[in-house]
BADODO-337214 format. One record per residue: x, y, z of N, C-alpha, C, O in turn; residue in one letter. Coordinates in pm, whole numbers, padded with zeros to 5 digits, always signed. Example, Ala and Ser with C-alpha at 12.3 -4.5 7.8 and 13.67 -1.06 7.14 Angstrom:
BADODO-337214
+01319-00569+00780+01230-00450+00780+01320-00330+00780+01424-00332+00846A +01285-00225+00708+01367-00106+00714+01290+00003+00787+01341+00114+00804S 
***
This chain:
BADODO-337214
-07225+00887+00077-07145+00844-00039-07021+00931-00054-06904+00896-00071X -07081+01066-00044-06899+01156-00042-06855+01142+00021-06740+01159-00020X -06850+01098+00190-06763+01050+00266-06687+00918+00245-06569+00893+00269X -06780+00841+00197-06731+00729+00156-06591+00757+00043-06472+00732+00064X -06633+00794-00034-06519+00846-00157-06375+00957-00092-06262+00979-00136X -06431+00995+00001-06354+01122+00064-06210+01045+00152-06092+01076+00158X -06286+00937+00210-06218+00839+00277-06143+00753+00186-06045+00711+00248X -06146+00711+00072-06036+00646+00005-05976+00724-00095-05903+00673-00180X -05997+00824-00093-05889+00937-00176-05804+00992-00050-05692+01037-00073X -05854+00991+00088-05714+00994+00171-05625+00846+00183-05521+00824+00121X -05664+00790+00240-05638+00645+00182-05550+00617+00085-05446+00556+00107X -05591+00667-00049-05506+00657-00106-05426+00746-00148-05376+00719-00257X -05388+00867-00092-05275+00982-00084-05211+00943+00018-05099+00990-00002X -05208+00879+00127-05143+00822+00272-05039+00722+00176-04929+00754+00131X -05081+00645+00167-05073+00520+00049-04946+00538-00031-04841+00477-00016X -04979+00652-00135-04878+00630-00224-04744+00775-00161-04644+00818-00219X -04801+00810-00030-04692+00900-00018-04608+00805+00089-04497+00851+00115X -04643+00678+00157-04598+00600+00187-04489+00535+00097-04372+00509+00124X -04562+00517-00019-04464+00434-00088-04355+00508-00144-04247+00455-00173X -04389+00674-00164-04268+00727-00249-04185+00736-00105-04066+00733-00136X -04197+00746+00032-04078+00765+00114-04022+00608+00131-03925+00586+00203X -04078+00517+00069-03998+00364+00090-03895+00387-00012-03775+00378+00012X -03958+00423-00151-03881+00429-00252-03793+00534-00232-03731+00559-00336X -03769+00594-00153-03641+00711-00178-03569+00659-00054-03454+00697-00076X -03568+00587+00078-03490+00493+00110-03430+00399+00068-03309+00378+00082X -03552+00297-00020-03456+00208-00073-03335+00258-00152-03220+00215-00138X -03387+00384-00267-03305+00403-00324-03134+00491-00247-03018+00484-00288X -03194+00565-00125-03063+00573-00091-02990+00502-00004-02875+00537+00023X -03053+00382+00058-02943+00264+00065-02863+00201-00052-02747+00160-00047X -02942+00202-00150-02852+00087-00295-02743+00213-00302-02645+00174-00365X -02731+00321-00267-02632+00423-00372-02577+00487-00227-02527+00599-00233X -02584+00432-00122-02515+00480-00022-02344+00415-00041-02244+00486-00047X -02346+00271-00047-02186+00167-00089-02133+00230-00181-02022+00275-00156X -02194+00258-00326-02099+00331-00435-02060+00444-00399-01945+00468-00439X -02115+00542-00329-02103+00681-00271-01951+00665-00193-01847+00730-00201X -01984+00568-00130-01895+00506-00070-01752+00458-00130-01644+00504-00094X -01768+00379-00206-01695+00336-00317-01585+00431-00348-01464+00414-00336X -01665+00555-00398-01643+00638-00495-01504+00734-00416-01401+00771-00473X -01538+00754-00285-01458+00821-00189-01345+00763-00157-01249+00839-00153X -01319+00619-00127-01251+00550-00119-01140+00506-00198-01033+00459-00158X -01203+00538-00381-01090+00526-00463-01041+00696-00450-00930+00707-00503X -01086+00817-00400-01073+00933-00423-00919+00934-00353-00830+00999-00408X -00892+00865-00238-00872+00854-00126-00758+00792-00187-00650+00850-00198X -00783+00667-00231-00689+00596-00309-00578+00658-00419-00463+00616-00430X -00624+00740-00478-00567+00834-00557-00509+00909-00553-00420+00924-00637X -00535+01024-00420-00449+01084-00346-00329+01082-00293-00249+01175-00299X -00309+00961-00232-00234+00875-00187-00126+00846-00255-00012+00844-00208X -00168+00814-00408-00088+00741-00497-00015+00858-00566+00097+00847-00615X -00112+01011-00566-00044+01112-00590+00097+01186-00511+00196+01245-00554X +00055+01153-00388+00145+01180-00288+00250+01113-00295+00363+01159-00278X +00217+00974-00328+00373+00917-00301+00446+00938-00436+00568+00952-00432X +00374+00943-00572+00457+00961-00657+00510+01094-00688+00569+01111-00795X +00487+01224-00574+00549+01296-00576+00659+01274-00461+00736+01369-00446X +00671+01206-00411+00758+01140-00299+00894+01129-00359+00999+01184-00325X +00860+01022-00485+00956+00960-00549+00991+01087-00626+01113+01093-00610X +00959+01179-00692+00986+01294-00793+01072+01378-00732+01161+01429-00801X +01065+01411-00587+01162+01441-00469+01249+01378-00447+01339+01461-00430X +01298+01265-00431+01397+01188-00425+01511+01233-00516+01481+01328-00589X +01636+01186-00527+01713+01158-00607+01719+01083-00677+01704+00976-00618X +01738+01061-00825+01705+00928-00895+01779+00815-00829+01902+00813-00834X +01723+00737-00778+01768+00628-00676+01874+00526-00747+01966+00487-00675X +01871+00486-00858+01953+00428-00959+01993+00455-01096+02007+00403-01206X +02005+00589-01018+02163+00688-01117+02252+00663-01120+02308+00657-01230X +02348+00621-00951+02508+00597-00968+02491+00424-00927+02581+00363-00871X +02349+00356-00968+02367+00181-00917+02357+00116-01024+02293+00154-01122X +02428+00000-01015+02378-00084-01126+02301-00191-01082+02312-00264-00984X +02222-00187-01174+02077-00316-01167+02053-00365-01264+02106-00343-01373X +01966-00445-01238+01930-00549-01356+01737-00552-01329+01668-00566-01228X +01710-00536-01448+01548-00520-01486+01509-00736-01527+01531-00818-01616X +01452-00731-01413+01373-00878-01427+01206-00885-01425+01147-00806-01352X +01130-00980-01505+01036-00961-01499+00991-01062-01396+01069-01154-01371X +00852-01057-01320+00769-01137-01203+00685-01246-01270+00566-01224-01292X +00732-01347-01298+00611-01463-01273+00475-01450-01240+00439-01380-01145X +00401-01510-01307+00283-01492-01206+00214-01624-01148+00173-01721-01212X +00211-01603-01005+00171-01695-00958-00005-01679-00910-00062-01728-00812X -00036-01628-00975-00169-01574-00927-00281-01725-00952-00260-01822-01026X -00378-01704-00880-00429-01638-00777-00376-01737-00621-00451-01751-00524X -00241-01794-00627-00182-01868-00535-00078-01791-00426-00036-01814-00312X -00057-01665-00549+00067-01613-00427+00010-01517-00351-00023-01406-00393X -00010-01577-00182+00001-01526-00085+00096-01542+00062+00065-01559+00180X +00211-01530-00003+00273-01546+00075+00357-01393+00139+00405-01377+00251X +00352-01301+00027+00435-01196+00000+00556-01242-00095+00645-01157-00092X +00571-01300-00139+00685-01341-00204+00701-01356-00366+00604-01393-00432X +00775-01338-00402+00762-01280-00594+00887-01376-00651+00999-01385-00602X +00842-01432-00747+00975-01469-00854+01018-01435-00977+00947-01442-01077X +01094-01410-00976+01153-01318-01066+01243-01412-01216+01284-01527-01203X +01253-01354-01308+01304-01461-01423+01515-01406-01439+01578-01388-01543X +01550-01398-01342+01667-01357-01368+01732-01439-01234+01674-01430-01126X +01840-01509-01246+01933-01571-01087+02049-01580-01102+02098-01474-01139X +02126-01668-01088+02287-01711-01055+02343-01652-01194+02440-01577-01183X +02287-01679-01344+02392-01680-01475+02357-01600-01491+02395-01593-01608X +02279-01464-01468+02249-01333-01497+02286-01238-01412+02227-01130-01412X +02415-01272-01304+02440-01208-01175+02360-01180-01059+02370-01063-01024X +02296-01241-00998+02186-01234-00911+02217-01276-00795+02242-01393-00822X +02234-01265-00676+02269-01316-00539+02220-01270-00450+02195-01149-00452X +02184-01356-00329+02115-01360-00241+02144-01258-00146+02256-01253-00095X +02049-01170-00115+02069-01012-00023+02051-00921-00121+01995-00822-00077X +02084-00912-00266+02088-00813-00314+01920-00717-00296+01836-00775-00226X +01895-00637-00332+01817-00504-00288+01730-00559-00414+01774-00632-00504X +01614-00515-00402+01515-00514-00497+01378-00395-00498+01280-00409-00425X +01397-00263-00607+01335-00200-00629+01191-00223-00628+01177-00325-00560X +01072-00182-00670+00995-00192-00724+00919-00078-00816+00979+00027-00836X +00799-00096-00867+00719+00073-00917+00777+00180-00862+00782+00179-00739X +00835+00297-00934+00854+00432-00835+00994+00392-00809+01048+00493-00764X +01075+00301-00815+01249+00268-00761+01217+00259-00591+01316+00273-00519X +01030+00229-00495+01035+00214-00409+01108+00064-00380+01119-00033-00455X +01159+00087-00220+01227-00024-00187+01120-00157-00187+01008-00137-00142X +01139-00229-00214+01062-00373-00270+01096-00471-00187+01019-00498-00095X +01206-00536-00203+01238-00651-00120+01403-00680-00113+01490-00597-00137X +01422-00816-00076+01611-00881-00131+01542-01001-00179+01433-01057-00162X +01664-01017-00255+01705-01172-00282+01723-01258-00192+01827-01267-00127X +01579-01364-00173+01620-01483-00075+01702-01613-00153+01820-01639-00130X +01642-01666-00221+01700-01776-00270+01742-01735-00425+01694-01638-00483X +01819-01806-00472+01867-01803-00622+01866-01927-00657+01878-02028-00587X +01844-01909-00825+01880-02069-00864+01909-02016-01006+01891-01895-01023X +01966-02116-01150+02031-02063-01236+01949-01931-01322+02014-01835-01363X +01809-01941-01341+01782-01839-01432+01637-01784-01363+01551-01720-01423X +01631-01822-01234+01495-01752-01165+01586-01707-00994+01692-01750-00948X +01474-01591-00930+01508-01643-00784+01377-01558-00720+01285-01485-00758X +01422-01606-00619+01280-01549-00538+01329-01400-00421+01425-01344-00367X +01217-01397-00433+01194-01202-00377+01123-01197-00250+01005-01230-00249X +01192-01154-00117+01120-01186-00022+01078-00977-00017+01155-00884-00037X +00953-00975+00012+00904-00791+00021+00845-00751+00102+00792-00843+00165X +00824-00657+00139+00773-00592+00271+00586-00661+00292+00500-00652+00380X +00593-00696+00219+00460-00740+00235+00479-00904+00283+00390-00988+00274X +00598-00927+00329+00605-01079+00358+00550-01075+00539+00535-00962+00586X +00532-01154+00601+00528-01146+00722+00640-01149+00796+00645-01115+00914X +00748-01197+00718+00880-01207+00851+00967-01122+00780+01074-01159+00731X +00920-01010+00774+01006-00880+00690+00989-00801+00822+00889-00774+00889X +01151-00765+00840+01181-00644+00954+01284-00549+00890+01383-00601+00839X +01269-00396+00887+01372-00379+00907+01356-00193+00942+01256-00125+00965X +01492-00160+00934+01450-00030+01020+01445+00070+00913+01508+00049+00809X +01344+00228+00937+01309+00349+00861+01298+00455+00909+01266+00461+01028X +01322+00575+00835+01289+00701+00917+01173+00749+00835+01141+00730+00718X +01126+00812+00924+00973+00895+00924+01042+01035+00885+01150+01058+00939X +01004+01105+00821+01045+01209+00796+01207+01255+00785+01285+01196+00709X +01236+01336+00846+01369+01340+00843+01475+01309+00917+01589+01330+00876X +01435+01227+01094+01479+01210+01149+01417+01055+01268+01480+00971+01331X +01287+01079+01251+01241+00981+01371+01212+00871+01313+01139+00869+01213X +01276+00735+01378+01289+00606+01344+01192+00529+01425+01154+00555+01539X +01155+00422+01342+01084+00318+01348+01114+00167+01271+01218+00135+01212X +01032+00112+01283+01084-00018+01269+00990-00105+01148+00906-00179+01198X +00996-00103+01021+00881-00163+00946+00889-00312+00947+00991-00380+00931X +00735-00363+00972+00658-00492+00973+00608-00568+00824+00507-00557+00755X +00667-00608+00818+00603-00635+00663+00447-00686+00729+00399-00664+00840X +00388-00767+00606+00211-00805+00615+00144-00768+00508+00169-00662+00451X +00058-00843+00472-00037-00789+00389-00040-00634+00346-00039-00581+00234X -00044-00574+00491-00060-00411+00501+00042-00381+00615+00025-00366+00736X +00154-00377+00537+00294-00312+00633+00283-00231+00694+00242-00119+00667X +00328-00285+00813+00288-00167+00951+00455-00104+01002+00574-00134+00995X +00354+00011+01063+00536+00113+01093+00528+00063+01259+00412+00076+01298X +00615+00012+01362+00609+00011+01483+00723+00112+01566+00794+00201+01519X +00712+00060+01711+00834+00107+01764+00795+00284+01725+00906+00322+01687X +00729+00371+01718+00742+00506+01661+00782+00593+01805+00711+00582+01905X +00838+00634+01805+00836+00724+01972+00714+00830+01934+00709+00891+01826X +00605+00843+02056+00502+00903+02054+00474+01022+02068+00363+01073+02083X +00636+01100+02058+00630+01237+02091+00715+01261+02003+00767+01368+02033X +00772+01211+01883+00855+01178+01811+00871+01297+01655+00967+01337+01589X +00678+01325+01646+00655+01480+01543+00622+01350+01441+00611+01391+01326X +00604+01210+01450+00558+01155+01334+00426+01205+01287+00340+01257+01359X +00420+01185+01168+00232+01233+01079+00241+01154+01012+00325+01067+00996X +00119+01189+00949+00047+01100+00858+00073+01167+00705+00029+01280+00686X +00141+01102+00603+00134+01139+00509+00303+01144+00490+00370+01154+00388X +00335+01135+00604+00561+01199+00641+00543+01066+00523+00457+00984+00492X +00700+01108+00477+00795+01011+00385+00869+00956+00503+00908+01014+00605X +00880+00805+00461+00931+00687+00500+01053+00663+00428+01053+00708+00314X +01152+00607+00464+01275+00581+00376+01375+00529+00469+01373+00562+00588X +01472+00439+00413+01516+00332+00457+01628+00389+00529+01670+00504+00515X +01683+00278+00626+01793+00349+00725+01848+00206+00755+01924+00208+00852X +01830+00084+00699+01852-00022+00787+01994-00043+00673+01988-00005+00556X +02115-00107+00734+02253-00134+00626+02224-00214+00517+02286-00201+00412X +02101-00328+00538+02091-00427+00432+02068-00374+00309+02068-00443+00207X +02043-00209+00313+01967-00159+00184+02023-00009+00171+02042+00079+00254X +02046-00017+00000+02120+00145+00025+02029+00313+00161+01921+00335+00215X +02113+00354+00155+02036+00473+00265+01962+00558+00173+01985+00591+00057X +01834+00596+00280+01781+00695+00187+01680+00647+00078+01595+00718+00023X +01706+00496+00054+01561+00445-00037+01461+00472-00023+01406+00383+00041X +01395+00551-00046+01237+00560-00050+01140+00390-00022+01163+00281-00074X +01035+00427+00074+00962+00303+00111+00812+00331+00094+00733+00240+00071X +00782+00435+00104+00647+00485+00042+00601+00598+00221+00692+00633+00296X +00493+00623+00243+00450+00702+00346+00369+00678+00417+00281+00605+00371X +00355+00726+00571+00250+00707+00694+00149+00738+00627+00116+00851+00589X +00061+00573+00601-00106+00627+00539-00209+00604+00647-00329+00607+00621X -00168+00585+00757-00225+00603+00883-00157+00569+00997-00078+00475+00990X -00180+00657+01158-00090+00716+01240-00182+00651+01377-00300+00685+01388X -00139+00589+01445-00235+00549+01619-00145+00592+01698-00062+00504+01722X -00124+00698+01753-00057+00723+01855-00102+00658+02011-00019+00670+02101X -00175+00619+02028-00257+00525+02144-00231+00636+02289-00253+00756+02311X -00184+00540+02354-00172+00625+02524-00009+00611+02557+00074+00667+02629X -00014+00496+02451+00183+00447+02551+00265+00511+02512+00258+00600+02429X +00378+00461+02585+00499+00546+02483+00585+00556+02348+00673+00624+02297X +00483+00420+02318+00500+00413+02127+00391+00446+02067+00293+00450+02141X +00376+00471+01963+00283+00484+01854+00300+00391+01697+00415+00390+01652X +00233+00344+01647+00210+00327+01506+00117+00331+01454+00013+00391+01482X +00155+00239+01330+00103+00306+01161+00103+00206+01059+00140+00089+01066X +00065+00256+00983+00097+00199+00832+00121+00241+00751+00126+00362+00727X +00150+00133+00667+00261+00192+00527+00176+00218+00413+00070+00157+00400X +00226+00328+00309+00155+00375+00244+00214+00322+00092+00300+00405+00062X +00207+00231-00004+00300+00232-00112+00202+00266-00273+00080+00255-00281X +00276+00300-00364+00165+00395-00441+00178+00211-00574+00194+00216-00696X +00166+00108-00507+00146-00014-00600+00066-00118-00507+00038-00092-00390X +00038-00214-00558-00034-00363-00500+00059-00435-00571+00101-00407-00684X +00108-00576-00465+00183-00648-00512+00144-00736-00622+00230-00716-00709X +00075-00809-00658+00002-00853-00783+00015-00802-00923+00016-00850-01036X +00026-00665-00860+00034-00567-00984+00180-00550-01048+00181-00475-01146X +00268-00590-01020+00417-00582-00984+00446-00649-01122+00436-00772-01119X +00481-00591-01248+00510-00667-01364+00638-00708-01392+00667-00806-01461X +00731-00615-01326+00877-00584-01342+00950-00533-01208+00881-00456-01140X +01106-00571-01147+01150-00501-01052+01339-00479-01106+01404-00543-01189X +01373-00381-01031+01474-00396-01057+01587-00430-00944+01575-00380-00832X +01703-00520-00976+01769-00579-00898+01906-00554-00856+01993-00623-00908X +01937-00474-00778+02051-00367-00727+02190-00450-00731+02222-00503-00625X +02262-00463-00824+02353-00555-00823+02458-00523-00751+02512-00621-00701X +02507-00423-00727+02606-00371-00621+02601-00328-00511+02665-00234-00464X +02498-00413-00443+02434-00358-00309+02403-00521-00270+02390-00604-00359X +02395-00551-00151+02559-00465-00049+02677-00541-00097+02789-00514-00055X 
***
């Protein structure tokens, strides 16, 4: 009989020490993603710190410009195109090429089309957005617009990093605009390298831009 009893009091210590190591797996799979999560906005934040000390470095970008403050439409949850409309066009001085700021006075987009009291905003986040930037203080590349604007063309011996300030070099847009920073660097094997762009906003989020009226 005491064996008998002896045998299901191991039984049942096997048992429930079974179950407490299920239960402390399960539980650190459910809290492994937020862990996760959690790093990711850390990451996010950083980032956003960095670049808005980017911009704090800069020169106030539209000190000696004149612009015009328009607000963005919202086309949500439809606009995916990269493209923004804005409530200001032709009778509010607005023309096609002009420069378009965004959050931070980062470079944003131009003026594609106009019409009397709206126009549309083509931005680095469009897909057929090209134009040229320097990495730091000297080494050029070529930005891709996209969803997630990519830096190409980088020469691979060039001293680019991760984290360098980006800023504009192409004529369509004053010099020296701030574009945001290398938030990641592939130098690969060839003789280019790229990246991506780092900007301290999401386009969605975009309530207001401002519109460089004397440029170019």
């Amino acid at each position: 009989m005491k064996s008998f009893v002896r045998f299901f009091v191991i039984c049942g210590a096997a048992a429930g020490a079974a179950l407490l190591i299920w239960g402390y797996r399960a539980w650190e799979e459910t809290n492994r993603f937020p862990r996760e999560a959690v790093l990711v906005e850390a990451e996010n934040a950083r980032l956003k710190i960095e670049l808005s000390s980017l911009a704090e470095k800069m020169c106030d970008s539209t000190g000696d410009e004149e612009y015009l403050e328009a607000r963005v439409f919202a086309e949500y949850p439809w606009n995916d195109r990269g493209t923004i409309i804005v409530n200001a066009g032709g009778a509010e001085g607005v023309a096609v090429g002009m420069a378009v700021l965004g959050p931070g006075d980062f470079l944003l987009g131009r003026v594609r089309t106009v019409r009397r009291h709206t126009a549309e905003v083509e931005t680095i986040f469009d897909g057929a957005w090209r134009s040229s930037v320097a990495l730091g203080n000297s080494t050029k590349a070529v930005l891709e617009g996209g969803r997630v604007p990519r830096l190409t063309l980088i020469p691979r011996d060039g001293g680019a990093a991760e984290e360098m300030s980006v800023t504009n070099i192409s004529p369509d847009f004053p010099l020296g605009k701030p574009v945001g920073i290398i938030a990641a660097l592939d130098k690969g094997s060839g003789v280019w390298a790229s990246g991506t762009l780092g900007v301290p906003y999401a386009l969605p989020d975009v309530a207001s831009v401002k519109i460089l009226t004397d440029f170019p």
